[in-house]
N, C-alpha and C positions, 0 to 999 in steps of 0.2 A: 830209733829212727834210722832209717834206710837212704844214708848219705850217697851216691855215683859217680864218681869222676868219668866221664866218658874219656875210651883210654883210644885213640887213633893215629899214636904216632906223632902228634905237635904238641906235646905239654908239658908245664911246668911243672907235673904231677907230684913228685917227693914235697916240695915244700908247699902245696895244696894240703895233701894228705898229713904232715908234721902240724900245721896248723888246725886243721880240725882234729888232731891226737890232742892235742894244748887246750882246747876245749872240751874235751874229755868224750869225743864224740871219732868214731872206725867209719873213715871215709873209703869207699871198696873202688878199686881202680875196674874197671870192663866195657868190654863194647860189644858185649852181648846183648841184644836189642831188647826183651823181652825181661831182662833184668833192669834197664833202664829205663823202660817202662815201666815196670813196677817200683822203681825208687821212689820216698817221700821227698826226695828232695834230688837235683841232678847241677852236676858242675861241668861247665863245656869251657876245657883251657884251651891255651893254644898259645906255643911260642915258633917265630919261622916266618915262614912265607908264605903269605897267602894261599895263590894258586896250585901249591905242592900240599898244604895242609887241605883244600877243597878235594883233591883228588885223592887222597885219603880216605875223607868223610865218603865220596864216589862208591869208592869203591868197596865200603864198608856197607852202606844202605844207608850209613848214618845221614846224608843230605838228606833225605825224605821223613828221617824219625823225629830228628828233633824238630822239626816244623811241628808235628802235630802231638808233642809232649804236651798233658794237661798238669805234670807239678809246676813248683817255684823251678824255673831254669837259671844258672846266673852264669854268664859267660863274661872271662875273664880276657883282660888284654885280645891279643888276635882271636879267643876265642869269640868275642864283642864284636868284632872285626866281620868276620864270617855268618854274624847273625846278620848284618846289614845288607843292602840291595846289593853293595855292589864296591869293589873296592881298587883304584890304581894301582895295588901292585900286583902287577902280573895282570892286568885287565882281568880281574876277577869277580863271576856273577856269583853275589851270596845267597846265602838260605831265604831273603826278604821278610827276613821277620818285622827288621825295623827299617821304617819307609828313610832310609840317609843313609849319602853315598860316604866312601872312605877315600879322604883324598892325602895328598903327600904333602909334605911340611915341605917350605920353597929352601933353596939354598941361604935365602937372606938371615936364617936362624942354624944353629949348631944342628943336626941330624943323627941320628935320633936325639928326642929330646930324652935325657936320663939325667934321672936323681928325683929329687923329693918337689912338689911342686904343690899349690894347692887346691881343695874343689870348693865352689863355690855355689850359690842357690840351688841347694838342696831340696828337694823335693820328693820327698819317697818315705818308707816306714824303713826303706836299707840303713837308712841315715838318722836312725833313733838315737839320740845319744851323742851325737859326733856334734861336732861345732861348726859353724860357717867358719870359710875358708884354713881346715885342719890340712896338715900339709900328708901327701899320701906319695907312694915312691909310683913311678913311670919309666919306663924304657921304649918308646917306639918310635918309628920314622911317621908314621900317616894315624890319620884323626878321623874322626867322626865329626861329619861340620854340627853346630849347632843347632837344633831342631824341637819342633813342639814333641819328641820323644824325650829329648832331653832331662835328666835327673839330678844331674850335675854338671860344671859349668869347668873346665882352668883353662887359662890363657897362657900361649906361647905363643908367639909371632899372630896371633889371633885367640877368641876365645870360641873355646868346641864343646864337645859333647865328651865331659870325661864319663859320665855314665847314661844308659838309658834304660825305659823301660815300658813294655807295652803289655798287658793284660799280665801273663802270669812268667813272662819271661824279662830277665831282668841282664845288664851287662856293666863292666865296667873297663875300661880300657887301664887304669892302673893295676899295680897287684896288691892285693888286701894282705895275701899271705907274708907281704913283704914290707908292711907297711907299721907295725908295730902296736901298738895297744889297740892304738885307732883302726888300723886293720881287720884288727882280730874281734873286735867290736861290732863290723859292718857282717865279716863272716856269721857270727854269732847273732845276729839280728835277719839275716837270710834265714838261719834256722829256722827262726820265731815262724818266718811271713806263713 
C-alpha cells in the first residue's frame, strides 16, 4: 500500500510517519503532485498557522490538488482545519472541502485547549473499534463548529466537530499519532477504508 504524507512545510510528519512504522506500514513524506496522486492512501497534516500554512499549499499547487484527490484523504489537526471553508485565524479561505467555518475558542476557556479530552457520537467506519467517549489527545486554539459533516463530537466551552467527513475525504482535529492504542487503532482503520 502506497501510504503520502503530503510534505508542505506545516507538519507533524516524524510522529505521523513513526506511527504508521508501528503498524508495520512506510509512510513516504512528498509534495510531488503526481505521486500523491497515485497514493492508495494520502495524509494531509498540519501544525502552525493557518494562513502561513494555505500559502504554502499556494504556492506549492497543493490548494488545487487536494480538492480533487479521489483516494481515502485524512487530514489531521490544522490539516482538518484547512479542509474547511474558511477559518478565523488569519481570516483564512480554505480548500471548501467541508461546508464549516473554523472559529476561535473565547477567552472564557484555557487557549489552546491541550491534553486528552474525549469524542463522542461516533459515526464513521474511522471509529471501528474505538468506544464512545475514548479519550484522544488535542492541542488547538479554533474548532470546527458542529455540523451535519460531523463524525465526531468533544466539548470544551461548547461541543464541535472533533472530526468530519465527507465522501472520500476524511479529518480529525486531534492527533491519532498521539493518541495511544486508541489512536493507532483509528490510523489503522483509515488503512482498511
Amino acid at each position: 500500500m502506497k501510504i503520502i504524507i503530503i510534505d508542505y512545510g506545516a507538519g507533524n510528519i516524524k510522529s505521523i510517519q513513526f506511527a504508521f512504522k508501528r503498524l508495520g506500514f512506510e509512510a513516504v513524506l512528498s509534495h510531488n503532485i503526481d505521486e500523491i496522486k497515485a497514493a492508495d492512501k494520502v495524509i494531509f497534516p498540519g501544525v502552525g498557522e493557518a494562513s502561513s500554512a494555505m500559502k504554502m499549499l499556494q504556492q506549492s499547487g497543493l490548494d488545487a490538488v487536494i480538492p480533487t484527490l479521489k483516494q481515502p484523504v485524512l487530514g489531521i489537526c490544522l490539516g482538518m482545519q484547512l479542509m474547511c471553508n474558511f477559518s478565523e485565524e488569519g481570516n483564512t479561505k480554505g480548500l471548501g472541502i467541508f461546508d464549516v467555518a473554523i472559529k476561535r475558542f473565547s477567552s472564557a476557556v484555557k487557549v489552546p485547549q491541550m491534553g486528552w479530552n474525549v469524542i463522542s457520537n461516533l459515526k464513521s467506519d474511522l471509529f471501528t473499534g474505538i468506544k464512545e467517549n475514548e479519550f484522544m489527545y488535542l492541542v488547538h486554539s479554533f474548532y470546527a463548529e458542529d455540523c451535519t459533516e460531523a463524525i465526531a463530537t468533544t466539548n470544551y466551552e461548547r461541543p464541535y466537530a472533533s472530526a468530519l467527513r465527507k465522501d472520500n475525504f476524511y479529518g480529525v482535529q486531534f492527533h491519532p499519532e498521539k493518541s495511544g492504542v486508541e489512536g493507532s487503532k483509528i490510523l489503522e482503520n483509515f488503512l482498511r477504508l
